[in-house]
Structure formats: structure tokens, C-alpha cells
C-alpha positions as CSV (number, residue, x, y, z in Angstrom):
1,X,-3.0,9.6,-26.9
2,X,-3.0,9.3,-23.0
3,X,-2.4,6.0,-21.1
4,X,-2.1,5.1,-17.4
5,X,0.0,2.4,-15.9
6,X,-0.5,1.1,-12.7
7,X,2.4,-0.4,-11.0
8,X,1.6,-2.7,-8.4
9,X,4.1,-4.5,-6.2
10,X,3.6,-8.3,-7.1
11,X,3.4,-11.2,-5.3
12,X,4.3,-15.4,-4.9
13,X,0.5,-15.5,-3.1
14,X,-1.3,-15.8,-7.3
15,X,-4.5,-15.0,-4.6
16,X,-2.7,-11.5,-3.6
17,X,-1.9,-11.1,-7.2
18,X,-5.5,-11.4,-8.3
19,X,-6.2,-9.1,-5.9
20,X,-4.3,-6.4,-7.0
21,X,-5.7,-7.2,-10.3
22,X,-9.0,-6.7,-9.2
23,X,-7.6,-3.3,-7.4
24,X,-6.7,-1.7,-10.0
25,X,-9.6,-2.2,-12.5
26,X,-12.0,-0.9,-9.8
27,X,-10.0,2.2,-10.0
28,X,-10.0,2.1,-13.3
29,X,-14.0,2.5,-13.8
30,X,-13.1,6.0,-11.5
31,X,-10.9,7.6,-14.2
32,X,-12.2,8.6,-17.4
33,X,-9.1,7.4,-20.0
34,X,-8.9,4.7,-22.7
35,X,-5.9,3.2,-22.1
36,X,-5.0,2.2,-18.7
37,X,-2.7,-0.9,-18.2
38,X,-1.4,-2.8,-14.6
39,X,1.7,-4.1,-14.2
40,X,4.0,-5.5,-11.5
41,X,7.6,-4.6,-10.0
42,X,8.6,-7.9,-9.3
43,X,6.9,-11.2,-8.8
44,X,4.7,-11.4,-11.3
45,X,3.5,-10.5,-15.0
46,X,3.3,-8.4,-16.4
47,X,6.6,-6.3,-15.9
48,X,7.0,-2.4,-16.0
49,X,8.6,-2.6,-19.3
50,X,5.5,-4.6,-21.0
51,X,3.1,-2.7,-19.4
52,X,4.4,0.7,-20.9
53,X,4.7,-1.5,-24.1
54,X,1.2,-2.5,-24.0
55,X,0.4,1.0,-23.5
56,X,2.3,1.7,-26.5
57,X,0.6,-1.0,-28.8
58,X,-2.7,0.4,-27.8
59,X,-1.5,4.2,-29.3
60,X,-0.2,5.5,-26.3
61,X,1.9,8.7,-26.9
62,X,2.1,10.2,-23.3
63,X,1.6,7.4,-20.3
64,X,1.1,8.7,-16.8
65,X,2.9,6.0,-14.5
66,X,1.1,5.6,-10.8
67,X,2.8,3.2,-8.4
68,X,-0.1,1.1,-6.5
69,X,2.3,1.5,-3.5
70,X,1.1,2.9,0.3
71,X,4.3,4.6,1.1
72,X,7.7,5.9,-1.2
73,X,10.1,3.2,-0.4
74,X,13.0,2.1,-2.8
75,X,10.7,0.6,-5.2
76,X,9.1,4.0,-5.9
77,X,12.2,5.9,-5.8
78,X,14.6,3.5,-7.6
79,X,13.2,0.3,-9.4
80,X,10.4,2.0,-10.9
81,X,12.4,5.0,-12.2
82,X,15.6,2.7,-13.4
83,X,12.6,0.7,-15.7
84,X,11.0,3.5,-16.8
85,X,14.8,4.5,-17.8
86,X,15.6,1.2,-19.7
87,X,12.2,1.9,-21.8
88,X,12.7,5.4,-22.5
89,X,16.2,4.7,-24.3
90,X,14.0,2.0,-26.9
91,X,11.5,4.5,-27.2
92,X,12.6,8.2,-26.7
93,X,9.9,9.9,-28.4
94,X,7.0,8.6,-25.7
95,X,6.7,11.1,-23.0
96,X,6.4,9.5,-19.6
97,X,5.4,10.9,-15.8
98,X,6.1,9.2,-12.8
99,X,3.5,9.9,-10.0
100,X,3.8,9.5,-6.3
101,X,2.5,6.9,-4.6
102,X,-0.3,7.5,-1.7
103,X,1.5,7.9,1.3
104,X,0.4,10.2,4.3
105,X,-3.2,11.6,3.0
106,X,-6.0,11.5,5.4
107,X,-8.1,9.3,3.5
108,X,-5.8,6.0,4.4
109,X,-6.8,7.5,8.2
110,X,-10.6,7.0,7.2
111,X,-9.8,4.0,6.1
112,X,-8.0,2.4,9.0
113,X,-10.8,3.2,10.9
114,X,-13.4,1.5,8.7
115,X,-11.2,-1.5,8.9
116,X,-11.4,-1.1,13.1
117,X,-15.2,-0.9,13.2
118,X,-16.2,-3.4,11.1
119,X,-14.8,-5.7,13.7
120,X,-15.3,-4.1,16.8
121,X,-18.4,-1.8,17.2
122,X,-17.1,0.6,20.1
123,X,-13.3,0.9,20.6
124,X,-12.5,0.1,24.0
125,X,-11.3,2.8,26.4
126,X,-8.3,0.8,26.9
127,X,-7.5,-0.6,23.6
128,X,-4.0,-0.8,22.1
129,X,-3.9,-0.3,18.2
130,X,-0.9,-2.3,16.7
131,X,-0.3,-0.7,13.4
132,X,2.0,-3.3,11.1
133,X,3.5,-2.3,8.0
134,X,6.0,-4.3,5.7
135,X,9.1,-2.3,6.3
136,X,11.7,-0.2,4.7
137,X,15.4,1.1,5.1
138,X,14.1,4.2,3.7
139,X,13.8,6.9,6.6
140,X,11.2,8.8,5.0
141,X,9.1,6.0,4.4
142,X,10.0,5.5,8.4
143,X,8.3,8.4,9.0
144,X,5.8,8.6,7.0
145,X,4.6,5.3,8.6
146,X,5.1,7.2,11.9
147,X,3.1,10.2,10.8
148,X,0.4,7.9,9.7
149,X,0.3,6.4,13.4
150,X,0.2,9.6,15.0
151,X,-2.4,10.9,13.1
152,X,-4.5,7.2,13.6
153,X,-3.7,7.5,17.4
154,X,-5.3,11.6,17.2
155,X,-8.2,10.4,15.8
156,X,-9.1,7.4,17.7
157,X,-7.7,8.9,20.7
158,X,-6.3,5.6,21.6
159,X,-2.4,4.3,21.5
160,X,-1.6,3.0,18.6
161,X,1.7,1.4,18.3
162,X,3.7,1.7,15.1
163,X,5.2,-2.0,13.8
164,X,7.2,-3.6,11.1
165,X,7.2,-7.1,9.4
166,X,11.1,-6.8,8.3
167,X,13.8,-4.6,7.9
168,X,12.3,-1.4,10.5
169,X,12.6,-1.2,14.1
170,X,10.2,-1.7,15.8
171,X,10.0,-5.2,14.6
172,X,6.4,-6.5,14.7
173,X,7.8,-9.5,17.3
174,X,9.2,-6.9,19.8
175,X,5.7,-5.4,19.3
176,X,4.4,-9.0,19.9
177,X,6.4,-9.9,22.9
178,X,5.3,-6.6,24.5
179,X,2.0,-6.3,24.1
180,X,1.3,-10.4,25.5
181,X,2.3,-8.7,29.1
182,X,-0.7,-6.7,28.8
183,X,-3.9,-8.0,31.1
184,X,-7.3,-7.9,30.2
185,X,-6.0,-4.9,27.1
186,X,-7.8,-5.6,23.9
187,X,-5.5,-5.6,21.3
188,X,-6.2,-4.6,17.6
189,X,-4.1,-5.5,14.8
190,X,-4.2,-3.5,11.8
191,X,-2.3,-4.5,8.8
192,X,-1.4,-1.7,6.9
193,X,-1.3,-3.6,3.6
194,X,-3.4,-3.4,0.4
195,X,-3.5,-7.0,-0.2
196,X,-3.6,-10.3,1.4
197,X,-0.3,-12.4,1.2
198,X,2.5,-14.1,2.9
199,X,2.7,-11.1,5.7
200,X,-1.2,-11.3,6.4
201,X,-1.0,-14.9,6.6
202,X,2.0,-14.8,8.8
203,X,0.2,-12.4,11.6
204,X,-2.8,-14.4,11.3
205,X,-1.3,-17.6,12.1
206,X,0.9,-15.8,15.0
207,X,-2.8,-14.9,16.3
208,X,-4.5,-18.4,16.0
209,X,-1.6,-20.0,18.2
210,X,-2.4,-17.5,21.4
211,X,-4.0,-19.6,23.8
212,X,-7.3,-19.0,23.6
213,X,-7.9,-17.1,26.5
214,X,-5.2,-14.7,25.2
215,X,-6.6,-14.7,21.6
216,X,-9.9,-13.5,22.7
217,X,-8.2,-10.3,23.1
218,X,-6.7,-9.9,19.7
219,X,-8.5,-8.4,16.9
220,X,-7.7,-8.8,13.5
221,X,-8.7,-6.3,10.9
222,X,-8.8,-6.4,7.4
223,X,-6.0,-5.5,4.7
224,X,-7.1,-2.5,3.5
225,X,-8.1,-3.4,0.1
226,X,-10.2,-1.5,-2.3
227,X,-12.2,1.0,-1.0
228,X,-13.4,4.4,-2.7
229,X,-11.1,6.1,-0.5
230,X,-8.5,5.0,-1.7
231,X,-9.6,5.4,-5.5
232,X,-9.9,9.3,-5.0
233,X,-6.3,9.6,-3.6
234,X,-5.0,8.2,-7.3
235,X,-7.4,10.8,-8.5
236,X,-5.6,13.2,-7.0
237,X,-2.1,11.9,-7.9
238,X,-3.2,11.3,-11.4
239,X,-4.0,15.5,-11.2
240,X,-0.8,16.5,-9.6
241,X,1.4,13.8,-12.7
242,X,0.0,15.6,-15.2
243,X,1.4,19.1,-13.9
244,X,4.5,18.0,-13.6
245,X,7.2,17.9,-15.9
246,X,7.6,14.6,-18.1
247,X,10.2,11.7,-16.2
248,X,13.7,12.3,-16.6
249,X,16.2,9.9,-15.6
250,X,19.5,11.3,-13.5
């Protein structure tokens, strides 16, 4: 019997936590299979290795991992497959498939722009787009983030400046610091995260202590959230798991 896992990223915010909760059985209703299970990398419970056992308990002979992740950092390419790992040697028999997680797709474009207009009708001419995302070491998470700015600043036609909350450069203070020199430049924050946590509370309080002549330029969107958009991209990566070969651990 097929089974789905969800792997989301966990949080100490229980809201953010909830949140993903609620995430994931939205998508769920999308995706016509019995078993699907969520579980969480780090920070909360339940962990990788109970959720593939709850899978298991439930029948499951062939689970279909999908990381709830917006870009293929470390945790996609070595925590989740060093768990899967750990499990497989307890219970060899169970075929297992790690998917990717969404990165670049032009959905998460569509849906960046939903977040922009519902708080600002009309762009203006002469906004700047600040596009935060947590961070990563990982260069190819670097640039997929990059890509996914490029492709936002194409079809906005607007500059939209690419950020980081930790470990990338540019860090979203530099980003800060340059962008309070601009006059009279409405500036749009867009947090490139699904949930809202620490990091979302941290750029929302950065925001509320502008003076408020200043802050009446600053926008702040929306985490991205659930949204159907989103839903079809794990469609889609759900498709492309199942015809690939099972996990194997190197």
C-alpha cells in the first residue's frame, strides 16, 4: 500500500507549527491516497523516523517522502536523506522515494504576486521589491533564490532586490540599511517563507520601529502560506517521485 510523508521544517513558534499543520492537510484533500502522514525535521513532533513509522502502522509498503521545503538546502539534501537512511536499516523491506522540494517553478512567481496585490492595488512605477528568504550555505539554493528574483523582477518589471535573514550575503540588514537612503521609493517586503515565525516577526518589528513618516513607505506582504498554487507544484513532484527509482543511501 502507498503512503505519503510530508516533511516540514519545524518550528519554536507552536503558531508556525500549526500552521504547517494546517498546510499540509489542505494539500492533502488535493491528492487522492489513503495514507498520508506530516512530520517535522527538527523542532517539533513528530520526527521523520515516526512519521515513516506511522506510515508503516497504517499498512504502508511503499511511502513517497515530499519535503514541505521552498528551496533544496542541506535539510533536503542531507538531514532528510541521513533519516530516511537510519529507518531503512530497521526496516529494509519498505521501499522509500525521496522527492524534491518546490524550488524554482513559476507557480511560487504567481504567488509572490498575489501576496504584492493584496496589499497594494497598482505597483508603483518606482517601487523596490525586497525579496527575503531565510538563508543557506548551499550555492545552489543561492541561486535558485536568485533565479526566483530575476524571474519576479521580469514579471513585475520592477527591481526586486534579493535578501537573506542569516547565513547569505546579501544579508537582509545591508538590504535594510540601503534601501532607508531611498526618498519618497515605496518599498515592498516580501517574505519568501511558507509560514509565520520568528523571521516574520523579526522583519515585522524592524518595520514598526521606522519612524512613521518612513514606515508609510514600507509594505509588508504576507508569508506565502497555502494557496492552490502551491498544492499543484506537490502534484507535480508527487508525479515525478513515483518515476524515479526508490531512495538509496550513498
Amino acid at each position: 500500500m502507498d503512503a505519503i510523508l510530508y516533511i516540514c521544517h519545524g518550528s519554536r513558534v507552536q503558531s508556525a507549527v500549526h500552521s504547517a499543520i494546517n498546510f499540509v492537510k489542505k494539500v492533502q484533500k488535493q491528492i487522492n491516497c489513503k495514507i498520508q502522514e506530516i512530520s517535522f525535521i527538527e523542532l517539533a513532533e513528530p520526527s521523520i523516523y515516526e512519521g515513516l513509522h506511522n506510515c508503516i502502522q497504517q499498512g504502508a509498503t511503499s511511502i513517497t517522502v515530499l519535503p514541505v521545503l521552498l528551496l533544496s538546502a542541506n535539510h533536503a539534501k542531507i538531514d532528510i536523506p541521513k533519516e530516511i537512511a537510519a529507518f531503512q536499516k530497521s526496516f529494509p523491506k519498505v521501499t522509500i522515494t525521496l522527492g524534491n522540494p518546490i524550488g524554482v517553478h513559476q507557480n511560487m512567481i504567481e504567488l509572490v504576486k498575489k501576496r504584492i496585490y493584496e496589499k497594494t492595488i497598482k505597483v508603483h512605477p518606482h517601487s523596490k521589491i525586497l525579496l527575503v528568504g531565510r538563508g543557506s550555505s548551499d550555492p545552489l539554493t543561492q541561486n535558485d533564490f536568485l533565479s526566483i528574483a530575476t524571474l519576479l523582477e521580469t514579471k513585475l518589471n520592477r527591481t526586486v532586490i534579493p535578501a537573506y535573514m542569516a547565513v547569505s550575503k546579501p544579508s537582509f540588514d545591508d538590504a535594510w540599511k540601503l534601501l532607508l537612503t531611498e526618498k519618497n521609493c515605496p518599498i515592498i517586503v516580501v517574505p519568501y517563507l511558507f509560514f509565520s515565525g520568528t523571521l516574520m516577526k523579526e522583519i515585522a518589528e524592524k518595520i514598526n520601529s521606522l519612524p512613521a513618516s518612513i514606515q508609510q513607505n514600507w509594505i509588508l506582504c504576507e508569508t506565502l502560506g497555502y494557496d492552490h498554487l502551491i498544492a499543484s507544484i506537490f502534484e507535480e513532484r508527487l508525479i515525478e517521485t513515483k518515476l524515479n527509482h526508490p531512495f538509496i543511501h550513498v
